[in-house]
C-alpha positions as CSV (number, residue, x, y, z in Angstrom):
1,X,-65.2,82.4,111.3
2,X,-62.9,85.4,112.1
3,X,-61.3,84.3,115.7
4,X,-61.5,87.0,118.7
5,X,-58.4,86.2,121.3
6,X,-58.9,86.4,124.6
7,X,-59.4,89.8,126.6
8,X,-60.9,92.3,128.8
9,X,-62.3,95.5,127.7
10,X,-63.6,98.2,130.1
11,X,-65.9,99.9,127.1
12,X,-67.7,102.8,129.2
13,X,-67.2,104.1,132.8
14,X,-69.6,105.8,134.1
15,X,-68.3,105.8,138.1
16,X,-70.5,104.2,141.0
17,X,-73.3,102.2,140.4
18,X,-76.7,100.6,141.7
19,X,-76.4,97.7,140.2
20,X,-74.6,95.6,138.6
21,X,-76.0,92.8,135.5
22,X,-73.7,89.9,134.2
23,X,-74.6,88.0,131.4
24,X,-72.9,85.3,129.2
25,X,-73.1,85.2,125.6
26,X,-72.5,81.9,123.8
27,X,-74.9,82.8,120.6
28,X,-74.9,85.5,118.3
29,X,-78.5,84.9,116.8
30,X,-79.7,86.1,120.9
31,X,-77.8,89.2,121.1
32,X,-80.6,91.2,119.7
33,X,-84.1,89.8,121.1
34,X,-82.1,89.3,125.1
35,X,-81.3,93.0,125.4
36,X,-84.3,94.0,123.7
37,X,-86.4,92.0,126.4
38,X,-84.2,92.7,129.5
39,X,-84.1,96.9,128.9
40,X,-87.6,97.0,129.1
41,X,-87.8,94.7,132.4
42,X,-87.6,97.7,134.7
43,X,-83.7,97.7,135.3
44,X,-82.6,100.9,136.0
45,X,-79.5,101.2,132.6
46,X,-79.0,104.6,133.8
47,X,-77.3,103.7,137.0
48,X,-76.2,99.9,136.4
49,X,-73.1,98.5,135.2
50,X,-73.6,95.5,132.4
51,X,-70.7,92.5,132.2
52,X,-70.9,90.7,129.0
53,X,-68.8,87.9,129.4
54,X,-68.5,86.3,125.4
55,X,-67.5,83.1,126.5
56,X,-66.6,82.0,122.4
57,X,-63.4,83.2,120.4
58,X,-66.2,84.2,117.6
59,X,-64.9,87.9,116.5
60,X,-68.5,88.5,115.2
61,X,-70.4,87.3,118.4
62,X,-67.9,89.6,120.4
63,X,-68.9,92.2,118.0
64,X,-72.5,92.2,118.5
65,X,-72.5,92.1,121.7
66,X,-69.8,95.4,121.9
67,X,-72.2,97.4,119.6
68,X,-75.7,96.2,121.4
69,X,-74.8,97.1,125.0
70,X,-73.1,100.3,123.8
71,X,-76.0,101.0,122.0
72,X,-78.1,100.8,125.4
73,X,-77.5,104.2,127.9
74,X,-76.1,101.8,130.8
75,X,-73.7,103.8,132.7
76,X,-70.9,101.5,132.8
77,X,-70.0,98.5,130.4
78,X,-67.7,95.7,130.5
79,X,-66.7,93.0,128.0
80,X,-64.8,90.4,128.5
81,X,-63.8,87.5,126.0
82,X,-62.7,83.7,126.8
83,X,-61.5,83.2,123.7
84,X,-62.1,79.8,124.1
85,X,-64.0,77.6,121.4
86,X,-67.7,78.0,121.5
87,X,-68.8,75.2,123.9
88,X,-71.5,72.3,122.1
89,X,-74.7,73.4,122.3
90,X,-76.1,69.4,121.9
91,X,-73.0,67.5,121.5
92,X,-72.4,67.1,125.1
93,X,-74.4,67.6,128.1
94,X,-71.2,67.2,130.9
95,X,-68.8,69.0,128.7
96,X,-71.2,71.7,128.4
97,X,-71.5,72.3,132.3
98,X,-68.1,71.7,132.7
99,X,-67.5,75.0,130.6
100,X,-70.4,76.9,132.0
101,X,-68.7,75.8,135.5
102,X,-65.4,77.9,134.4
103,X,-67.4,80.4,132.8
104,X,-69.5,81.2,135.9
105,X,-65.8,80.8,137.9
106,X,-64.5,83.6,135.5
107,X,-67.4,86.2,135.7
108,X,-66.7,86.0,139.8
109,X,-63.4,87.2,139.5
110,X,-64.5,90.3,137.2
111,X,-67.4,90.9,139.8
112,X,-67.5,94.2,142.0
113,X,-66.3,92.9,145.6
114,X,-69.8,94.0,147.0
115,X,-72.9,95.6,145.5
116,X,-76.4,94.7,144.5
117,X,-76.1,92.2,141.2
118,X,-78.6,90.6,138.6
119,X,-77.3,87.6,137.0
120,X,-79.1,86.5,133.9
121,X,-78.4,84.7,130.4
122,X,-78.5,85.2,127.0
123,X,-81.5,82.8,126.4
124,X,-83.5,84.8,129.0
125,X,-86.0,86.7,127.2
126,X,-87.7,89.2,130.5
127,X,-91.3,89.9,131.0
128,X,-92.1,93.8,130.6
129,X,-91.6,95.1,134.4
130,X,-90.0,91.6,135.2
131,X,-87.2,93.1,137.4
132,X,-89.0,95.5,138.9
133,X,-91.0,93.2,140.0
134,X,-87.8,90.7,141.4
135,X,-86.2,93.5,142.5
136,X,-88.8,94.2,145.0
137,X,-89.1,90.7,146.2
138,X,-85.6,90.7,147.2
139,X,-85.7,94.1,148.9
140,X,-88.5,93.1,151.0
141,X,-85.9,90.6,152.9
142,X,-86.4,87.1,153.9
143,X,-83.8,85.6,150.9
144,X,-80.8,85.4,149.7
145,X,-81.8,84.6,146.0
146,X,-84.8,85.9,144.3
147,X,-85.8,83.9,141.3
148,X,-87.9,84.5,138.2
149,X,-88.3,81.2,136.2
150,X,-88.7,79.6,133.1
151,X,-89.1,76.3,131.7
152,X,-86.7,73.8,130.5
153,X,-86.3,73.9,126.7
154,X,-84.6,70.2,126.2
155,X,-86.6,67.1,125.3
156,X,-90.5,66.9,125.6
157,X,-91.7,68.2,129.2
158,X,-90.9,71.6,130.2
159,X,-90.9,71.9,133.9
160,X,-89.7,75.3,135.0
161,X,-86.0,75.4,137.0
162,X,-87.4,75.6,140.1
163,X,-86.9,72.9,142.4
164,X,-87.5,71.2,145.6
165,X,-85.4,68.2,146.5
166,X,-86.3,65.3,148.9
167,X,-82.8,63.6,150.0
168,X,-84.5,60.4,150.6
169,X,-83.3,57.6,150.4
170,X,-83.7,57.4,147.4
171,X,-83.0,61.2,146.6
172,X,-85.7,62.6,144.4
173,X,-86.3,66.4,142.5
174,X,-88.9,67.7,141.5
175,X,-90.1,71.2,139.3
176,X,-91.9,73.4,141.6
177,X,-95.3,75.0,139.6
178,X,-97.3,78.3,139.6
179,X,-99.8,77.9,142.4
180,X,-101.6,80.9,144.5
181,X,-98.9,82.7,146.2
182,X,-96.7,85.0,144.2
183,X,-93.0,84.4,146.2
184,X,-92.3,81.0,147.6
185,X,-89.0,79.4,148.7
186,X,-87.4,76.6,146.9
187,X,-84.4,74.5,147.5
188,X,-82.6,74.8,143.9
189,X,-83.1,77.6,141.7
190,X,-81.5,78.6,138.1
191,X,-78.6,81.6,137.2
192,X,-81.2,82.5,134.6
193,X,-82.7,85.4,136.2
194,X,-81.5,85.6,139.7
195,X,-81.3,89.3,142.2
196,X,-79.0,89.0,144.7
197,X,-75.4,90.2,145.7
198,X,-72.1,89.8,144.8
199,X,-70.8,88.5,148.2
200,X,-73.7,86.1,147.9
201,X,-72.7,85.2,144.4
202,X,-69.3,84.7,145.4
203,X,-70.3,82.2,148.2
204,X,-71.7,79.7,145.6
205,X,-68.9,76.6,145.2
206,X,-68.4,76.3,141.3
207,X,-65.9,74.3,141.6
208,X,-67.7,71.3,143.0
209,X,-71.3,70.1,141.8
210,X,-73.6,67.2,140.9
211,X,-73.9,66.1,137.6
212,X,-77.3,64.1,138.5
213,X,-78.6,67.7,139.2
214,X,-76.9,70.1,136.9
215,X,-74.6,72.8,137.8
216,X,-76.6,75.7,138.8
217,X,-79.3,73.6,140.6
218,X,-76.3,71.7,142.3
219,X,-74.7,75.0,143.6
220,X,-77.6,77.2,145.0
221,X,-78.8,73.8,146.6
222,X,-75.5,73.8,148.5
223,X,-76.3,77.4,149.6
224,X,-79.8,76.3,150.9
225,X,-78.2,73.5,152.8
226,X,-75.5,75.9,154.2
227,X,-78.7,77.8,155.5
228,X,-79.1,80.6,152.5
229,X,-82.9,81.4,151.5
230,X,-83.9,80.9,147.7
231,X,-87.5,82.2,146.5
232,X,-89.4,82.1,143.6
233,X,-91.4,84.9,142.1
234,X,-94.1,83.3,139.9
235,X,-94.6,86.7,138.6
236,X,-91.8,86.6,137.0
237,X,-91.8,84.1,134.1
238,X,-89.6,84.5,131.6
239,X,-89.4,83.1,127.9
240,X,-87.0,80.7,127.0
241,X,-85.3,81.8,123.5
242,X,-84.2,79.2,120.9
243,X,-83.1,80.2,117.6
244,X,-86.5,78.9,116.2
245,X,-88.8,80.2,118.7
246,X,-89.2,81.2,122.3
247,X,-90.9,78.6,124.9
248,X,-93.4,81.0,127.2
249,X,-93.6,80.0,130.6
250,X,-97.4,78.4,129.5
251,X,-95.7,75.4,128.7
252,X,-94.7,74.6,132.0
253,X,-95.4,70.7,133.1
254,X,-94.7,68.9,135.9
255,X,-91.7,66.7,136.3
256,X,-90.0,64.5,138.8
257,X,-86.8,61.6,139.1
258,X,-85.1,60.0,141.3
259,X,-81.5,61.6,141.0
260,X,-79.3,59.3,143.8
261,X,-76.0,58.8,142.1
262,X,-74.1,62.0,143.1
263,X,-71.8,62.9,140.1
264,X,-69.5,65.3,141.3
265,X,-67.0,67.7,139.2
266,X,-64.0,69.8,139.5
267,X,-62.3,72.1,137.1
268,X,-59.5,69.7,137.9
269,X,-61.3,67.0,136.2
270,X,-64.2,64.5,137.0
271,X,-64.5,62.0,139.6
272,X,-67.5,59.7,141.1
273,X,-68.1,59.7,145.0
274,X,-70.9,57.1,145.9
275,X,-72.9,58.0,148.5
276,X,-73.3,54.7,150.3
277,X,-77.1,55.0,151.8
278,X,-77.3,51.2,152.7
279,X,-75.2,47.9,153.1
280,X,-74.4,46.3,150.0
281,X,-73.1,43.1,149.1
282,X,-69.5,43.1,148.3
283,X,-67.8,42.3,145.4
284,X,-65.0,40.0,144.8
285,X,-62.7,42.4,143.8
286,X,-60.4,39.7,141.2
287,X,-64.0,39.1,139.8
288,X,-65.3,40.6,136.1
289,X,-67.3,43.5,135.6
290,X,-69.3,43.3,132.8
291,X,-69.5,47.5,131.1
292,X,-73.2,49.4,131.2
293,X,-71.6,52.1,128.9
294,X,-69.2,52.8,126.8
295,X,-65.7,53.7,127.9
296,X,-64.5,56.8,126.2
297,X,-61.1,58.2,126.3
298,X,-61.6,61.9,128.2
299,X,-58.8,63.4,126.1
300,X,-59.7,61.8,122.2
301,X,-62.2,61.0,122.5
302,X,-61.6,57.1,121.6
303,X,-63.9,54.0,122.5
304,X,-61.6,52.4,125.5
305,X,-64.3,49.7,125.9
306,X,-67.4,49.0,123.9
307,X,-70.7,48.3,126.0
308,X,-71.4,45.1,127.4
309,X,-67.8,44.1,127.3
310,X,-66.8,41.6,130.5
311,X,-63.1,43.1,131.8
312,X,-61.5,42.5,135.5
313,X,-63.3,44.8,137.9
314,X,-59.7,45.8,139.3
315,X,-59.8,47.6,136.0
316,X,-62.7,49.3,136.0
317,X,-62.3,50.9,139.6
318,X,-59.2,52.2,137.8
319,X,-61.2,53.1,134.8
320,X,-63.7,54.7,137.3
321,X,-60.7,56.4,138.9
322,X,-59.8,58.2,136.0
323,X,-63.3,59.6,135.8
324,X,-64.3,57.4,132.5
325,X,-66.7,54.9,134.4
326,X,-69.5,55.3,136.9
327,X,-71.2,52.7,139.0
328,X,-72.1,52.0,141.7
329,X,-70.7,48.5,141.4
330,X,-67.4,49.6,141.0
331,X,-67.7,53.2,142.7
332,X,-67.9,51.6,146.4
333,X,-64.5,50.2,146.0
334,X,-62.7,53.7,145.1
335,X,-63.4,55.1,148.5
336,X,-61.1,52.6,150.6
337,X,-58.6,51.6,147.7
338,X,-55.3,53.3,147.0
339,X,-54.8,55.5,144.0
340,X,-52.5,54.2,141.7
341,X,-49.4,56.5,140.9
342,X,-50.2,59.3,137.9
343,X,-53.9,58.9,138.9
344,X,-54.4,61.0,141.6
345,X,-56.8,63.9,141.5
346,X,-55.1,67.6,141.9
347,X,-56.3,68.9,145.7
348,X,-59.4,70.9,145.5
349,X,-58.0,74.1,147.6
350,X,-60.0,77.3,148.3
351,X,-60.8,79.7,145.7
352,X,-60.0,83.2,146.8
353,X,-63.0,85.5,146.8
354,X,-60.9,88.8,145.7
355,X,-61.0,89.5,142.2
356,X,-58.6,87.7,139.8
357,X,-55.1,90.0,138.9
358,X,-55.5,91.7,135.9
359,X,-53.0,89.6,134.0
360,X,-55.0,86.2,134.8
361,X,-58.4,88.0,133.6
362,X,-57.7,87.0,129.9
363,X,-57.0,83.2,130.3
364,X,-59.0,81.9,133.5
365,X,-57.5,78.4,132.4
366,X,-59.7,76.8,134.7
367,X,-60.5,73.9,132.5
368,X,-58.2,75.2,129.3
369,X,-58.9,71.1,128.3
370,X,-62.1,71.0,128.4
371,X,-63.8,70.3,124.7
372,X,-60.7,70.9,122.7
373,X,-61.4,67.5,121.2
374,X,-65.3,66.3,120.9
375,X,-66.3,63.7,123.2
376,X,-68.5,60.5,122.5
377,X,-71.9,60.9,124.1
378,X,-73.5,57.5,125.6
379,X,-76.9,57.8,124.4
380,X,-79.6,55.5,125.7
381,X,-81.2,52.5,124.3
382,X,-84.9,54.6,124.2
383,X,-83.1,56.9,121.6
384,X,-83.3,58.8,119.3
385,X,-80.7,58.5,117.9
386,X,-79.4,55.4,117.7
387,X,-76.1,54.9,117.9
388,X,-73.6,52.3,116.5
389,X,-72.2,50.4,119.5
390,X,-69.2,49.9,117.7
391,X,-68.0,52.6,115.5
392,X,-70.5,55.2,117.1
393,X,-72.4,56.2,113.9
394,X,-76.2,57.7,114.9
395,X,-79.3,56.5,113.7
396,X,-82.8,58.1,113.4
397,X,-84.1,54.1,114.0
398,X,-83.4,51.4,116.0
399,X,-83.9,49.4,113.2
400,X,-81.9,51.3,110.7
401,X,-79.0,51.1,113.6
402,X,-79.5,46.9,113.8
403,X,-78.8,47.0,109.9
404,X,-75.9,49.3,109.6
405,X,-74.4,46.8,112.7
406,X,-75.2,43.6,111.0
407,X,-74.0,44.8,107.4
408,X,-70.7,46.7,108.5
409,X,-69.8,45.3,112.0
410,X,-71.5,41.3,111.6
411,X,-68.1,39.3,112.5
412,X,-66.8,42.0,115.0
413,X,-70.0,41.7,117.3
414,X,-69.6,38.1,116.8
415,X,-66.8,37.1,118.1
């Protein structure tokens, strides 16, 4: 793979603009079908700028992406390159939001100050008229984010990212579906297809979110708590493109959890906050803890400590400290206790809302760490796949996983 190093790259000026349409490109086999769906959505090219943030060090993705959006008669186009390793598409869920988080921190700073703005992605394929459409749902006031949707293209159920979210106790989301009205407000809503503004852009917090959520719903739920409107338009459901097939909004299902345990993340690194809704029992603090995952080194990746492992729980609040651990067994005791020296968590300050300098564009080493080495992935019993709960090795079977454990690892597991 020829390696692109990081950059920015103002391709076409055209002078002022209407509006402007940010999208991040992390796969080369979408470059063609996204534009070709979104120029036929009703945004007006002729008087928008388009920023095409390649978030990748892929030469040929870069590439594409250059010649497709100057192919298109937009009046202005920017590019910008990471230069960063593609992110995981599958490998790891956190890691992968971590550098989406940094990615949408980036395109901020390469935003106009002010000015109407569209912010889509590359797997977005848009309905004929689509923005057209959005666009005059957010014109006619009464929001702050106008949504299309689409549904979820991981695992089985397909609810679309829309979402309404009951704090509880215990806290519980759930997909929002089609019914008779064509705009209604929601409490979460996706970066897939989103009209708003840069200032209101700019007022979504990146830099902290909840992992039980995901990043995007986290963020715009903020917003709605700090009083900003989100709506959906349910007449503008939008494809979801894989690089098999695209999932039409038809397959949309319901879907619902309980999501209590508040993960939150910073580009300085991840820590667990428990939010204490009851009184608990405490726990002796010189007692064992006995591990419900695996312990993984964040930097190597390494198995620490193997599941179901008893250790001192004055080590696994440190271990939880570190951002390796989460429970709520251990998690209560972080709030009150001391951080040991070299642990402590770099100060989250505010993140200025002007545009980066021009000579910090290139690098935005936000989280310059983050999947440099590949992470193990806890994966739960219900598989698939299976993994090895030793040496890590996946399995389509449970039972092909019991063998491999009993034949290689017998006397380890043993003792």
């Amino acid at each position: 793979m020829r390696t692109a190093t990081a950059r920015s790259e103002s391709l076409r000026e055209g002078g002022a603009v209407a509006l402007t349409v940010a999208v991040p490109f992390t796969r080369a086999w979408a470059v063609t079908p996204f534009f070709d769906a979104l120029e036929a959505s009703g945004v007006p090219v002729g008087t928008a700028a388009l920023l095409c943030y390649v978030d990748s060090d892929d030469a040929a993705l870069a590439d594409a992406v250059r010649v497709r959006a100057l192919a298109g008669a937009w009046r202005s186009v920017w590019l910008h390159v990471s230069g960063w390793h593609p992110p995981g598409e599958y490998k790891n869920a956190t890691g992968r939001r971590k550098r989406h988080c940094a990615m949408r921190l980036g395109m901020r700073g390469l935003l106009p100050k002010t000015g109407a703005l569209l912010m889509t992605e590359d797997d977005a394929i848009w309905p004929v008229g689509g923005y057209a459409l959005l666009d005059a749902t957010y014109s006619a006031g009464g929001c702050d984010f106008a949504s299309g949707w689409q549904v979820n293209r991981w695992g089985n159920v397909r609810p679309p990212g829309v979402w309404l979210i009951e704090e509880g106790p215990p806290r519980r989301m759930a997909a929002m579906l089609p019914g008779s009205a064509d705009v209604e407000y929601a409490d979460a809503v996706g970066l897939y297809a989103m009209r708003t503004t840069c200032e209101a852009y700019r007022s979504l917090d990146f830099r902290m979110w909840d992992n039980t959520l995901g990043q995007d719903v986290s963020v715009t739920y903020e917003a709605t708590r700090r009083g900003m409107k989100s709506a959906v338009d349910w007449r503008v459901g939008l494809g979801h493109l894989t690089e098999r097939t695209t999932i039409p909004p038809r397959a949309a299902a319901p879907f619902e959890r309980e999501a209590d345990m508040r993960t939150i993340m910073t580009p300085s690194g991840p820590f667990w906050v428990f939010d204490e809704k009851k009184e608990r029992e405490d726990v002796d603090r010189n007692g064992r803890y006995r591990t419900k995952q695996r312990i993984v080194d964040p930097v190597t990746g390494a198995i620490v400590v193997g599941k179901g492992v008893d250790i001192k729980l004055e080590e696994a609040v440190e271990y939880a400290r570190r951002g390796m651990l989460s429970d709520p067994v251990v998690n209560v005791h972080i709030r009150s206790a001391s951080v040991p020296a070299g642990l402590e968590t770099k100060p989250v300050t505010d993140v200025e809302t002007q545009p980066l300098p021009a000579h910090e564009r290139p690098a935005l080493a936000l989280l310059d760490d983050v999947e440099t080495q590949d992470v193990a992935v806890e994966t739960p019993e219900d598989g698939p796949p299976y993994v090895c709960r030793t040496c890590g090795k996946p399995y389509k079977t449970r039972k092909g996983r019991d063998a491999h454990e009993a034949a290689k690892h017998g006397s380890e597991r043993g003792r």
